[in-house]
C-alpha positions as CSV (number, residue, x, y, z in Angstrom):
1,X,101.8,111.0,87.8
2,X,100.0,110.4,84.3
3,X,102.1,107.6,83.5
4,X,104.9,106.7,81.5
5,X,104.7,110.0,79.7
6,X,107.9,112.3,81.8
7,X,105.4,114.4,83.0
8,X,107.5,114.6,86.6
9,X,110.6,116.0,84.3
10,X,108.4,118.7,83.8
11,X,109.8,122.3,85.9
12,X,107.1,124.7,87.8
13,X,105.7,127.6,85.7
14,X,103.5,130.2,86.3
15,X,100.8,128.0,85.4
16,X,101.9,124.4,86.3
17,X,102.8,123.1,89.7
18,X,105.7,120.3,89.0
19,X,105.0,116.9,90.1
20,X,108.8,116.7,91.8
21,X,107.3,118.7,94.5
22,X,104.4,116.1,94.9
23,X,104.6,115.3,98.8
24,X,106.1,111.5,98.3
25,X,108.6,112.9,95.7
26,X,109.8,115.9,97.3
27,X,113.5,115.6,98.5
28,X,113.2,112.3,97.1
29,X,113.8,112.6,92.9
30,X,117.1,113.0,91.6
31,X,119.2,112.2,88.6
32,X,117.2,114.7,86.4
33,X,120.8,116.4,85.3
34,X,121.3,113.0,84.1
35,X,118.3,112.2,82.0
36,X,118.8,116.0,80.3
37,X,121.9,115.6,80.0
38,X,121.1,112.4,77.8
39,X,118.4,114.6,76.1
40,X,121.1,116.7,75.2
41,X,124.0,114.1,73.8
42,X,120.2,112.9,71.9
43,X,119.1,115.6,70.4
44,X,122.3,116.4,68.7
45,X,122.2,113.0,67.0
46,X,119.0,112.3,66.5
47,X,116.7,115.4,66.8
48,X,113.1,114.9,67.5
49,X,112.8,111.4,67.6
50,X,114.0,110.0,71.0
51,X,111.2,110.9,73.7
52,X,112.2,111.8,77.7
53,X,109.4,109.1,78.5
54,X,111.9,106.5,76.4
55,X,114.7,107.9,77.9
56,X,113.4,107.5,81.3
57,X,112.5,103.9,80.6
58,X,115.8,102.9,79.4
59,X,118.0,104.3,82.1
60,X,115.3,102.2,84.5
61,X,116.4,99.3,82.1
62,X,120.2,100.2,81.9
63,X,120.5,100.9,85.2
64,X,119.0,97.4,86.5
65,X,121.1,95.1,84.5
66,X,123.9,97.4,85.6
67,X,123.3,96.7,89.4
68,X,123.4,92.9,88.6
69,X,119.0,92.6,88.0
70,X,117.7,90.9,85.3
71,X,118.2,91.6,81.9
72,X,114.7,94.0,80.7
73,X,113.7,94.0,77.0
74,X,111.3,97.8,77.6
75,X,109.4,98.6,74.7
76,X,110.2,101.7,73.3
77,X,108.2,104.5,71.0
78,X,106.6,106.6,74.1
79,X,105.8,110.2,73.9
80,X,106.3,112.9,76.2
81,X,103.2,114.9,78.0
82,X,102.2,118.1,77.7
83,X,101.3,118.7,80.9
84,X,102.0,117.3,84.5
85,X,99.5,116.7,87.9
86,X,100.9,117.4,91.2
87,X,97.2,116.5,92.6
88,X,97.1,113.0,91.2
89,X,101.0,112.3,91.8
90,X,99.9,113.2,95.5
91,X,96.7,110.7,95.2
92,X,98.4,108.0,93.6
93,X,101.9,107.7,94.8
94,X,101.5,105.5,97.9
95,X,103.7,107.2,101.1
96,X,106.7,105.6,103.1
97,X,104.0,104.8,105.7
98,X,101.6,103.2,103.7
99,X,99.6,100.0,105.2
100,X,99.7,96.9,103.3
101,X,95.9,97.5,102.0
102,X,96.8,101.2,100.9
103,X,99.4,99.7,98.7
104,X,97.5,97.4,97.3
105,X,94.7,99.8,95.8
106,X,97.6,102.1,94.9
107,X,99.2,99.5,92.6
108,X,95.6,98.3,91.5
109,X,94.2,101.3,89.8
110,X,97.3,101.2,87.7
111,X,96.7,97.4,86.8
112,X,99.4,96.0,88.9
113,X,98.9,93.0,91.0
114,X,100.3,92.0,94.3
115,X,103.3,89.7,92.7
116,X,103.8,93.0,90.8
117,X,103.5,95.0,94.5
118,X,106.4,92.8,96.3
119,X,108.2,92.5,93.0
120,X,109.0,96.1,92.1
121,X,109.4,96.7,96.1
122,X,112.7,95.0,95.6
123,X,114.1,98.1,94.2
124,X,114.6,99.0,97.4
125,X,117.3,96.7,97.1
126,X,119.7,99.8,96.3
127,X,119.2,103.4,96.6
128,X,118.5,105.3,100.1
129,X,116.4,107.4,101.9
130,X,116.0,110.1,103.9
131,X,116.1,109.8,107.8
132,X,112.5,112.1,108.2
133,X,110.9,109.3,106.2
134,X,111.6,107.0,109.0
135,X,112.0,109.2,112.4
136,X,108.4,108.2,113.3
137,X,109.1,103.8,113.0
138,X,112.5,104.8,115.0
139,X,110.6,107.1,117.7
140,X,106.9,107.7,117.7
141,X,105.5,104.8,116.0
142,X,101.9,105.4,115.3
143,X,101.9,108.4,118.0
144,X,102.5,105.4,120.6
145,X,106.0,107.2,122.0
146,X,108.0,103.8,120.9
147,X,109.6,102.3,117.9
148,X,107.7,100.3,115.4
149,X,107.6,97.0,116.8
150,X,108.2,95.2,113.6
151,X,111.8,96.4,113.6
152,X,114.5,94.6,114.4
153,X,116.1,95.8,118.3
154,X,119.7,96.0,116.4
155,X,119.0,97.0,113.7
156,X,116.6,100.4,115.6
157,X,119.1,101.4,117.8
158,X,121.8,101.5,113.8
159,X,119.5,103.2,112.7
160,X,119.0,105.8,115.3
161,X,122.7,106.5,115.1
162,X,122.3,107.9,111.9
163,X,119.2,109.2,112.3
164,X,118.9,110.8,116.2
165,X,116.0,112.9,117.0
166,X,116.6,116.4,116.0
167,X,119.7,115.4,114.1
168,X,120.3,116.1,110.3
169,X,118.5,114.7,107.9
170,X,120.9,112.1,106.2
171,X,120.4,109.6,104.1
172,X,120.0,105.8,105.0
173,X,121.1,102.8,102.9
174,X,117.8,100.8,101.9
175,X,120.0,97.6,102.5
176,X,122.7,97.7,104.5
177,X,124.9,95.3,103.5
178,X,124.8,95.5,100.0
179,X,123.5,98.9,98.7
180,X,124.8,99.3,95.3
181,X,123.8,95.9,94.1
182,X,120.1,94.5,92.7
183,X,119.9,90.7,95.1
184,X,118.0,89.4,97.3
185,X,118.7,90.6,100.1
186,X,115.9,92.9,100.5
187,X,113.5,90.4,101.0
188,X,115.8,88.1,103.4
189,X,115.6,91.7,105.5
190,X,111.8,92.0,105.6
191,X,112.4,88.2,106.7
192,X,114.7,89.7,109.7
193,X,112.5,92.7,110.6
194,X,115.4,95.1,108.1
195,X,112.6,96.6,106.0
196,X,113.9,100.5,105.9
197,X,110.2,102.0,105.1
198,X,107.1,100.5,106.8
199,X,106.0,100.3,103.2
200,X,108.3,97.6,102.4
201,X,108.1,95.7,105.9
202,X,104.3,95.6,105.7
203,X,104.9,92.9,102.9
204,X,106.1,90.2,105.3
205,X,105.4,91.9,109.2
206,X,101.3,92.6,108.2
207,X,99.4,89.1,109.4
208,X,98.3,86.6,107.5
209,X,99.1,88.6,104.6
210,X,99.4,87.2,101.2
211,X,102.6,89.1,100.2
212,X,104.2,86.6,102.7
213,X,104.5,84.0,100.5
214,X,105.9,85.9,97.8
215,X,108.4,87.1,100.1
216,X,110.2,84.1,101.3
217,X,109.8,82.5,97.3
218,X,111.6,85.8,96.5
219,X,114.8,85.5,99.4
220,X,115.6,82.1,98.2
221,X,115.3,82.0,94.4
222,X,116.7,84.6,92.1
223,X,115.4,83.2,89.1
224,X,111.3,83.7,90.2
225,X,112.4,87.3,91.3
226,X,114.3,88.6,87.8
227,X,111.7,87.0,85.8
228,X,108.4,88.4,88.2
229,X,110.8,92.0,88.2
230,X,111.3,92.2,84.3
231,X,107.6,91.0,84.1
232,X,106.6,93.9,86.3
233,X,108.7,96.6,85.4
234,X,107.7,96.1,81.4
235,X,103.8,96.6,83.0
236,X,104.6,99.6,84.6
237,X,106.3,101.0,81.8
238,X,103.0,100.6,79.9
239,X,101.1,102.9,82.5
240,X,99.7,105.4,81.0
241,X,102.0,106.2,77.5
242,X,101.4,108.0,74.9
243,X,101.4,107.3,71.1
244,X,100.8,108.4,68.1
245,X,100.0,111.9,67.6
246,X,99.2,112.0,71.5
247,X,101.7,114.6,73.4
248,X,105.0,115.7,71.7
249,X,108.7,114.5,71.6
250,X,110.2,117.2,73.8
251,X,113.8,119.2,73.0
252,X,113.9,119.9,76.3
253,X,113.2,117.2,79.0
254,X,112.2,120.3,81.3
255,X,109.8,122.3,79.3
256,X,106.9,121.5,76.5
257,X,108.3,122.5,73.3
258,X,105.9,126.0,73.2
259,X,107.4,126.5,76.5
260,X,111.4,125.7,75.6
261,X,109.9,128.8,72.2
262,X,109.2,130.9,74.9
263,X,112.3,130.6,76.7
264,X,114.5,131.0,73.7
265,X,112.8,133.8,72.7
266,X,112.7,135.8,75.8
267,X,116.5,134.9,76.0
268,X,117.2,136.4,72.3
269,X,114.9,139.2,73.7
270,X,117.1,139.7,76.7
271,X,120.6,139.4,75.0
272,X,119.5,141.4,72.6
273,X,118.7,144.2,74.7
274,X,121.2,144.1,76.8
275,X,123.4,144.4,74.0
276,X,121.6,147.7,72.8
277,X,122.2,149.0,76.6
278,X,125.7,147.8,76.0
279,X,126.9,150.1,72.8
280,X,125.2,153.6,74.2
């Protein structure tokens, strides 16, 4: 959690603790076969020029105008990092649970605002998530023995069908109706008490908030949202990138490029002598 820089592509080594297993990212990531699998098609056409960071950025892009969002013009020419931070992927990453505040001075240190906060929230408008990120809103709220009181009474007891107490851990649409497609209809949820995460419903449930307003301006017009989400998502691709001589362009989305040497050459090493072992 450097920035835009693919350090979270980055795999666990004996020296280097990989941000995917970061507390809010654990069981959470996925796609990676996909972005090296790009890498791959990439590197056969155009070696050493297209970074992961880039490639990264424009499946966030690709896959956004795909789901029916706004069109995103991301500027390209990042580089990738040579190293990775489970520690300040821990610190920075805000959790499923966060409060409204906690949020806030999450987004802040990485110069994002709270139009940028409730804009990129909406997200959550596809994907899914794991029922233990939400047992303790559906059971224990706050150690109180009850629900969270900001959800919705039909909406608890759909949710606890999927999700009973010492059930399996299966996944839950972030929107309900609509899960595959970018609208607005994660905002018209926080409206109805739908929020999946208490991350998302503190926007609207948390009193006299200003994220409020900025709610109900997002449920009812698509054009302020897809030009304050193309806004946003262009400043958070900005976090943090590299340039220049700064980091590498990577072979291997996985591994630094001393590391991918390594790997190759302890592969020759190993074929090699296995193939001595093979014609005694």
């Amino acid at each position: 959690m450097q920035g835009c820089d693919a350090s979270i592509l980055l795999n666990n080594t004996a020296t280097r603790e990989s941000e995917q297993q970061a507390l809010p990212n654990n069981n959470s990531i996925r796609g990676l076969d996909v972005v090296s699998d790009i890498k791959t098609t990439v590197e056969k056409v155009c070696p050493k020029v297209v970074s992961c960071a880039d490639i990264i950025a424009l499946a966030a892009e690709v896959s956004t105008i795909l789901a029916g969002g706004p069109s995103l013009k991301i500027p390209l020419g990042r580089r990738d990092s040579l190293t990775a931070s489970t520690t300040l992927a821990n610190q920075n990453l805000p959790s499923p649970s966060s409060t409204l505040t906690r949020l806030k001075e999450a987004f802040a240190v990485q110069g994002l605002d709270t139009t940028d906060l409730v804009a990129l929230s909406g997200a959550h408008t596809f994907g899914r998530a794991h029922c233990s990120l939400i047992l303790d809103r559906l059971y224990n709220f706050n150690f109180t023995g009850k629900p969270d009181p900001t959800l919705d009474t039909a909406y608890l007891q759909e949710l606890r069908k999927i999700c009973p107490q010492g059930g399996p851990n299966n996944l839950v649409n972030f929107e309900p109706t609509n899960p595959d497609k970018f609208d607005l209809n994660f905002y018209y949820n926080l409206q109805n008490k739908m929020g999946l995460l208490q991350s998302d419903q503190v926007l609207f449930s948390t009193p006299g908030a200003d994220t409020i307003n900025i709610v109900n301006n997002f449920s009812s017009n698509q054009n302020s949202l897809f030009n304050s989400f193309a806004t946003s998502m262009i400043k958070m691709g900005n976090i943090g990138v590299l340039t220049g001589k700064e980091g590498e362009i990577r072979k291997h989305c996985n591994w630094t490029n001393a590391e991918s040497v390594e790997l190759y050459m302890g592969s020759v090493t190993s074929e090699s002598e296995e193939g001595l072992v093979g014609s005694i």
